[in-house]
Kinemage of the C-alpha trace (Angstrom):
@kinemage 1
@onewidth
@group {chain A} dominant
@subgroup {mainchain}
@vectorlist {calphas} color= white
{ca unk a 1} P -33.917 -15.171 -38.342
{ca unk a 2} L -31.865 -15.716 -35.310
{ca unk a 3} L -33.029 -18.246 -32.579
{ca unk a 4} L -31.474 -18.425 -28.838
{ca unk a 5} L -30.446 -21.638 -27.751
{ca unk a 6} L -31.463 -23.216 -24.581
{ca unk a 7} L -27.443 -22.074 -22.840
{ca unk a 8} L -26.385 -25.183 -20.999
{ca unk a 9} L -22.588 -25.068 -20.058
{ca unk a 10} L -20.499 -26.516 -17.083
{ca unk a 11} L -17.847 -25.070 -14.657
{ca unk a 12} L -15.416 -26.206 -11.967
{ca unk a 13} L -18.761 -27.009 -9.877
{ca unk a 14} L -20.486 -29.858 -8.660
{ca unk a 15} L -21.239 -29.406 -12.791
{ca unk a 16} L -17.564 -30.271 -13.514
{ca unk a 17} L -18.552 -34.468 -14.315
{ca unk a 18} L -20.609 -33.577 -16.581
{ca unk a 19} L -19.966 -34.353 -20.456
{ca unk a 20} L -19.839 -30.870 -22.106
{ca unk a 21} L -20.277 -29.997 -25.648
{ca unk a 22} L -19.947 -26.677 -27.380
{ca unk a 23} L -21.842 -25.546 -30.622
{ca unk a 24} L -21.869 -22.591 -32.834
{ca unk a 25} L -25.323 -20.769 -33.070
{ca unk a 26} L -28.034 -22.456 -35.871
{ca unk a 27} L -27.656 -21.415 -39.537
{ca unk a 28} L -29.702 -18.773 -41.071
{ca unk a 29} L -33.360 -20.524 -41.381
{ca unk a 30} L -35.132 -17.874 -43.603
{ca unk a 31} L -37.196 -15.292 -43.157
{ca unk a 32} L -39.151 -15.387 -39.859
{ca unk a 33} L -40.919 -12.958 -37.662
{ca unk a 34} L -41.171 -14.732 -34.267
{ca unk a 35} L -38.205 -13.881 -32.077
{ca unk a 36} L -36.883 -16.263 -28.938
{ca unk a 37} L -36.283 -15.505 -26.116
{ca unk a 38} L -32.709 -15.923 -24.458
{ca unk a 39} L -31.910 -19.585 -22.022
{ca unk a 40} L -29.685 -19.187 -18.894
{ca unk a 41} L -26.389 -21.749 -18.689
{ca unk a 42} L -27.119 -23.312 -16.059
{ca unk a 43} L -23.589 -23.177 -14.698
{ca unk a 44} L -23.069 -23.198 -10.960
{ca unk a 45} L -20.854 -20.507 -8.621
{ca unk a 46} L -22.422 -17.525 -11.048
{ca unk a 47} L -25.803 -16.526 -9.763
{ca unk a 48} L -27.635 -13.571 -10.932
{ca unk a 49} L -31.180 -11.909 -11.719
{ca unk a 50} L -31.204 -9.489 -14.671
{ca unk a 51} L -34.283 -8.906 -17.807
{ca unk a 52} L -34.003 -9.683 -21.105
{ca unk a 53} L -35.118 -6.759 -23.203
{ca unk a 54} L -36.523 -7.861 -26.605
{ca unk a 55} L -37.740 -5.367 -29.596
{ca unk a 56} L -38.591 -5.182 -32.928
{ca unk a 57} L -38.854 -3.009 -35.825
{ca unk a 58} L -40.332 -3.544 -39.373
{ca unk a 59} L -41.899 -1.800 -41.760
{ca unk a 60} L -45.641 -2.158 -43.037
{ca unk a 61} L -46.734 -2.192 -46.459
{ca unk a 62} L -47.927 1.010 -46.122
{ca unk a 63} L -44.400 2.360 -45.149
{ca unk a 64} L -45.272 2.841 -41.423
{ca unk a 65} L -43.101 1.106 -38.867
{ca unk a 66} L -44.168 -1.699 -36.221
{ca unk a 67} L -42.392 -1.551 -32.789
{ca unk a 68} L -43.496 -4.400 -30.804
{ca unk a 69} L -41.244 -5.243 -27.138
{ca unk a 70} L -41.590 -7.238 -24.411
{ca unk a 71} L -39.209 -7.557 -20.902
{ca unk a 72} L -38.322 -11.202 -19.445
{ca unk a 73} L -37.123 -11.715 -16.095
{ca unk a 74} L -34.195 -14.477 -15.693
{ca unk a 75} L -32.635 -15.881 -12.824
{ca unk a 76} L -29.811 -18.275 -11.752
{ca unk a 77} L -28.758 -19.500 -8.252
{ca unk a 78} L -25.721 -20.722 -6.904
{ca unk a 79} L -26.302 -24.281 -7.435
{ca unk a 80} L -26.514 -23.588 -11.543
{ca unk a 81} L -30.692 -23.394 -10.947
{ca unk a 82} L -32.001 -21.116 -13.915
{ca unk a 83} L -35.336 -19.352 -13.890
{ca unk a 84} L -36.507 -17.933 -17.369
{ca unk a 85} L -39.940 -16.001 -18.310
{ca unk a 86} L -41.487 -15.332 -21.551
{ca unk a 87} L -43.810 -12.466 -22.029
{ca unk a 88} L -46.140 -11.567 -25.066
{ca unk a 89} L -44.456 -9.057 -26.866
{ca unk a 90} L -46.531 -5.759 -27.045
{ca unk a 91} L -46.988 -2.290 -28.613
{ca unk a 92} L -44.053 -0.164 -27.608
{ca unk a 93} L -46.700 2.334 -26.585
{ca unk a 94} L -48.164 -0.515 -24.362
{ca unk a 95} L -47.242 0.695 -20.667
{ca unk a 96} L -48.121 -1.961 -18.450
{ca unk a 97} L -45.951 -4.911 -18.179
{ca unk a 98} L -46.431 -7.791 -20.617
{ca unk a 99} L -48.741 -10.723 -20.202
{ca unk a 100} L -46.718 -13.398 -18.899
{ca unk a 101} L -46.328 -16.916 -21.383
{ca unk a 102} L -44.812 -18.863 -19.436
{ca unk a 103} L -41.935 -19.599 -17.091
{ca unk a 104} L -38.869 -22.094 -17.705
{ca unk a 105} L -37.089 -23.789 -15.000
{ca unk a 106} L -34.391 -26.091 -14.996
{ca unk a 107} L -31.944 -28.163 -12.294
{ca unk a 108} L -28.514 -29.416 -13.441
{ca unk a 109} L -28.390 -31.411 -10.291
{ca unk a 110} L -31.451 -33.554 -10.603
{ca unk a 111} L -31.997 -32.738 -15.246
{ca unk a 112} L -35.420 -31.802 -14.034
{ca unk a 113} L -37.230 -29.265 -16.792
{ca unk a 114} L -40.126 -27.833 -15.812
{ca unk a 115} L -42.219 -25.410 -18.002
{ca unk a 116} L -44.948 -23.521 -15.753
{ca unk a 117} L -48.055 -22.593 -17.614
{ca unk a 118} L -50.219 -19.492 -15.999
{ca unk a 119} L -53.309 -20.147 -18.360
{ca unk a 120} L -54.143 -23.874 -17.053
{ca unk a 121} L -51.673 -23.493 -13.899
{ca unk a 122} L -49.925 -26.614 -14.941
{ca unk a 123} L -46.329 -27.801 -14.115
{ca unk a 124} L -44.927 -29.439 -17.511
{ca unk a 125} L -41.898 -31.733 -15.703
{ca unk a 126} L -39.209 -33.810 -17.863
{ca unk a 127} L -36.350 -35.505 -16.454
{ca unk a 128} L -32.985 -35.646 -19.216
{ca unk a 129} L -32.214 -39.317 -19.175
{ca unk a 130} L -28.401 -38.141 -18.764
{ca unk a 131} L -25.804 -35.368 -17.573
{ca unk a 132} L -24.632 -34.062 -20.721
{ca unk a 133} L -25.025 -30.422 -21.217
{ca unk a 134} L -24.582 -27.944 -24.535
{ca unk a 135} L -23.109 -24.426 -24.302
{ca unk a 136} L -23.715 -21.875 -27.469
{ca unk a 137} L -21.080 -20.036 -28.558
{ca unk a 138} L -20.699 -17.437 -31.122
{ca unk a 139} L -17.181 -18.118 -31.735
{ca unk a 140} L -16.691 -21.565 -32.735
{ca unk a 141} L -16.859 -22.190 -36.004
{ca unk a 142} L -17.650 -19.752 -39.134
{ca unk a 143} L -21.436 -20.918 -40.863
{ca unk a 144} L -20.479 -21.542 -44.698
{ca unk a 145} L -21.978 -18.995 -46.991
{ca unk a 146} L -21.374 -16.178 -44.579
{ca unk a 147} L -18.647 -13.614 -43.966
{ca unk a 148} L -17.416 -13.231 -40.086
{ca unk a 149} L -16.280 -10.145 -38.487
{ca unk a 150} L -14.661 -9.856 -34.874
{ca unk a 151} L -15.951 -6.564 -33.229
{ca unk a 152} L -13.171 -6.928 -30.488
{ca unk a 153} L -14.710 -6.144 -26.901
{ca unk a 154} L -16.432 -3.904 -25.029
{ca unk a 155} L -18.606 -3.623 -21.901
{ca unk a 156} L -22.258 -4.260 -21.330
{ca unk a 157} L -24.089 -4.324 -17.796
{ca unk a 158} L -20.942 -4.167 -16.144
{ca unk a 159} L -19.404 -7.419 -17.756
{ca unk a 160} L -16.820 -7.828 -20.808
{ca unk a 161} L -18.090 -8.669 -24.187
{ca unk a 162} L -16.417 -10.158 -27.386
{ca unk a 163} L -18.409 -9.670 -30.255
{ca unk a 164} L -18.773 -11.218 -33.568
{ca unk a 165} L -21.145 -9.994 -36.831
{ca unk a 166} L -22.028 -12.685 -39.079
{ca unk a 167} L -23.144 -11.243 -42.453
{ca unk a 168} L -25.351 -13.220 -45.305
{ca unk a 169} L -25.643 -12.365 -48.790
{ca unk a 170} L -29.046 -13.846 -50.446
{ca unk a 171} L -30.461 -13.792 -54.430
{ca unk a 172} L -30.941 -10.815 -55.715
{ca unk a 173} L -34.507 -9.697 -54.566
{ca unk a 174} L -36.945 -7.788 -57.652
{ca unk a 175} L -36.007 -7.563 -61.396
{ca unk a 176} L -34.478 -5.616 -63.908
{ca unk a 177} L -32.244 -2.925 -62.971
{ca unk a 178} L -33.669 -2.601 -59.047
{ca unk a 179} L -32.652 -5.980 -58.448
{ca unk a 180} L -30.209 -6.139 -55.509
{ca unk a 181} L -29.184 -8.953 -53.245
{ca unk a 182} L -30.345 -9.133 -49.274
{ca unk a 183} L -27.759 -8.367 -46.922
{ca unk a 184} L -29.042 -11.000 -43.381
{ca unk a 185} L -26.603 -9.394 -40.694
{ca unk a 186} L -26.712 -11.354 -37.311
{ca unk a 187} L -24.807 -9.226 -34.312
{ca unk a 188} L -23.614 -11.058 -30.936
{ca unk a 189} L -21.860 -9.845 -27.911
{ca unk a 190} L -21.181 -12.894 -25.574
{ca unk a 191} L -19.619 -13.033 -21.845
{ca unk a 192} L -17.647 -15.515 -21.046
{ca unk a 193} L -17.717 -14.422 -17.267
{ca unk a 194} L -21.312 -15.289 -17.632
{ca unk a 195} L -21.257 -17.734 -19.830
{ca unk a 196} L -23.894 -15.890 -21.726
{ca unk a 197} L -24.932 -13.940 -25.123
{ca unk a 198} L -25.458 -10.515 -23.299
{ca unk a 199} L -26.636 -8.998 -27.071
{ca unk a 200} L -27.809 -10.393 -30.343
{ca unk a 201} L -29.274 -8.698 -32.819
{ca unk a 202} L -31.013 -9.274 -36.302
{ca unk a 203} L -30.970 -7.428 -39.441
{ca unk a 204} L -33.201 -8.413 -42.313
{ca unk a 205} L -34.292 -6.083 -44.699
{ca unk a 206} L -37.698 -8.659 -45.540
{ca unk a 207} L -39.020 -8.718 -41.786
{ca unk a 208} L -36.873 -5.904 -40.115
{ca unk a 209} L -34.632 -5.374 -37.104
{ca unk a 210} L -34.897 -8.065 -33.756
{ca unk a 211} L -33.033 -6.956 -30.806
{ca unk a 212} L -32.337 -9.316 -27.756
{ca unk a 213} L -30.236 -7.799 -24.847
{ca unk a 214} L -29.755 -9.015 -21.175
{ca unk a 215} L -29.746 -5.384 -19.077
{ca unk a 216} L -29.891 -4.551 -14.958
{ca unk a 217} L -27.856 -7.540 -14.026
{ca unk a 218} L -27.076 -8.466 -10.316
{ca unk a 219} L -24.555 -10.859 -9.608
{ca unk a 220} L -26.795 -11.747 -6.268
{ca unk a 221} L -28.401 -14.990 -5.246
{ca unk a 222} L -31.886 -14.947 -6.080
{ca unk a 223} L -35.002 -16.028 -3.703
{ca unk a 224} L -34.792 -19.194 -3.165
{ca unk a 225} L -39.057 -19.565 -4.085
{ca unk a 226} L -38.684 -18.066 -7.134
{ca unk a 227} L -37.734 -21.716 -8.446
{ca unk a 228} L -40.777 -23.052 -6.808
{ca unk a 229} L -44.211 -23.281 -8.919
{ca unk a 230} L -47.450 -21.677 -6.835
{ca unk a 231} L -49.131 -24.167 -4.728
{ca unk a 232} L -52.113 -23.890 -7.133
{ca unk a 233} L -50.231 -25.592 -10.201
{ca unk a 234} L -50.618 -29.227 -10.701
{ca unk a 235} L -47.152 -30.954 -11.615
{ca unk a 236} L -47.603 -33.362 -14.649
{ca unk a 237} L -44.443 -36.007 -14.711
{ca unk a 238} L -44.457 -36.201 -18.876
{ca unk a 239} L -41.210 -37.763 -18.759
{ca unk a 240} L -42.119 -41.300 -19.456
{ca unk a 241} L -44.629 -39.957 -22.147
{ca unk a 242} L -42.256 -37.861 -24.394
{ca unk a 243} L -38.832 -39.111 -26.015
{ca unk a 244} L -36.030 -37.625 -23.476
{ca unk a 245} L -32.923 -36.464 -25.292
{ca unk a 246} L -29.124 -37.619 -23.366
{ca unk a 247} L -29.365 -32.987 -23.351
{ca unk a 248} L -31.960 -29.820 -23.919
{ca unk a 249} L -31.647 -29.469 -27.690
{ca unk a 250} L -29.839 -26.695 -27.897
{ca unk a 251} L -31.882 -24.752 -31.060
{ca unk a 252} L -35.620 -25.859 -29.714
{ca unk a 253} L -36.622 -22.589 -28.125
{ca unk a 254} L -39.899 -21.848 -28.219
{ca unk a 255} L -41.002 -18.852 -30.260
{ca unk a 256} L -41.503 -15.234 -28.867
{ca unk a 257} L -44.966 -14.256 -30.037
{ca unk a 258} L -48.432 -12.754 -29.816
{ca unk a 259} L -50.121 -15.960 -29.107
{ca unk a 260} L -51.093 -16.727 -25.080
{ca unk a 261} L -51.413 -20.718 -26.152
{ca unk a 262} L -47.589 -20.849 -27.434
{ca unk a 263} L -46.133 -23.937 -24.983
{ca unk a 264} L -42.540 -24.642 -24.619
{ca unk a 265} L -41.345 -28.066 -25.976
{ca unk a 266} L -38.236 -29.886 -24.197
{ca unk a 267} L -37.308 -32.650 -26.667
């Protein structure tokens, strides 16, 4: 299924020395039911607070259908600061908000991650050895093996999108005469105002239907403490202890699942 790169881009900004590099969204990596969450570019002179709605839909053996969703808040200041939760995805019937995961931070300005852990109240910190940063974009290239159609733009939360459907044709699935090949369909809608993919959606007819769509955006600067860990976590430098990448890999998100022990790994 589809994963959400960590979004790293640069602007005309304090950003602007930065060595940028652009790259089209991972190829198809099979069937999968864990769905990631979306990373904010941390691009300077756009700030904004908005949630990232995620659902899914698939079918049990028994022919009854599974919605599971969950609702991330995300957050990026002036100075290209970006604030990400991740939240356990729940029943759709479920009406109180999701546990919370974890939280993501990150500072272009100092290439300090952090990843904030509420169930041991620890402060994960790694410092990128260099400035180099990695936008995703939908548009670069066309993925071999798949056919690419432009959906020409529209207009989501009050911002322009392009989008792009990517469509996959597998081995035919069964035998005999109800053997038919699987149709993977991957859907994005990106902003380049925001530098950001503000839908992307997943079709596969194996594990069912993932949507991931930023919603209630606000082009406001966001509290300045909402980048700050509670004075109850404990910091823990891991920098020196983990090999440091010159930039965030762009395709290690962490997983969007069930599990309250999932941890977020910045290679």
């Amino acid at each position: 299924m589809f994963r959400f790169a960590v979004l790293l881009a640069v602007a005309a900004s304090p950003l602007a020395a930065q060595m940028t590099t652009e790259v089209a969204p991972p190829q198809y990596a099979g069937p999968q039911t864990h769905v990631p969450g979306v990373f904010v570019t941390p691009i300077a002179n756009i700030p904004l607070t908005a949630v990232v709605d995620i659902s899914t839909m698939r079918t049990l053996p028994d022919g009854t259908t599974e919605l599971r969703r969950t609702a991330n808040h995300i957050a990026r200041s002036s100075s290209g600061k970006i604030y990400n939760e991740r939240r356990m995805l729940v029943p759709a019937a479920f009406q109180k908000q999701p546990p919370l995961l974890g939280i993501h931070t990150y500072d272009p300005q100092t290439r300090v991650s952090q990843n904030w852990t509420p169930f041991t109240d620890v402060v994960h910190t790694v410092t990128l050895s260099a400035r180099q940063v990695t936008e995703r974009k939908p548009f670069l290239v066309s993925v071999p093996g798949t056919t690419d159609q432009d959906l020409g733009t529209s207009t989501m939360s009050g911002v322009s999108v392009r989008g792009l459907r990517r469509t996959r044709e597998l081995s035919m699935q069964g035998t005999g005469p109800a053997a038919k090949p699987i149709h993977i369909t991957d859907e994005y809608w990106y902003s380049e105002d925001l530098h950001l993919i503000m839908l992307e959606k997943h079709d596969d007819p194996r594990t069912g239907e993932q949507i991931v769509s930023i919603i209630d955006v606000k082009t406001a600067e966001p509290p300045a403490q909402l980048f700050t860990p509670p004075s109850n976590y404990h910091v823990v430098d891991e920098t020196s202890t983990v090999q440091v990448r010159s930039n965030i890999d762009p395709f290690a998100s962490p997983p969007q699942t069930n599990a309250p022990t999932q941890t977020v790994n910045v290679r």
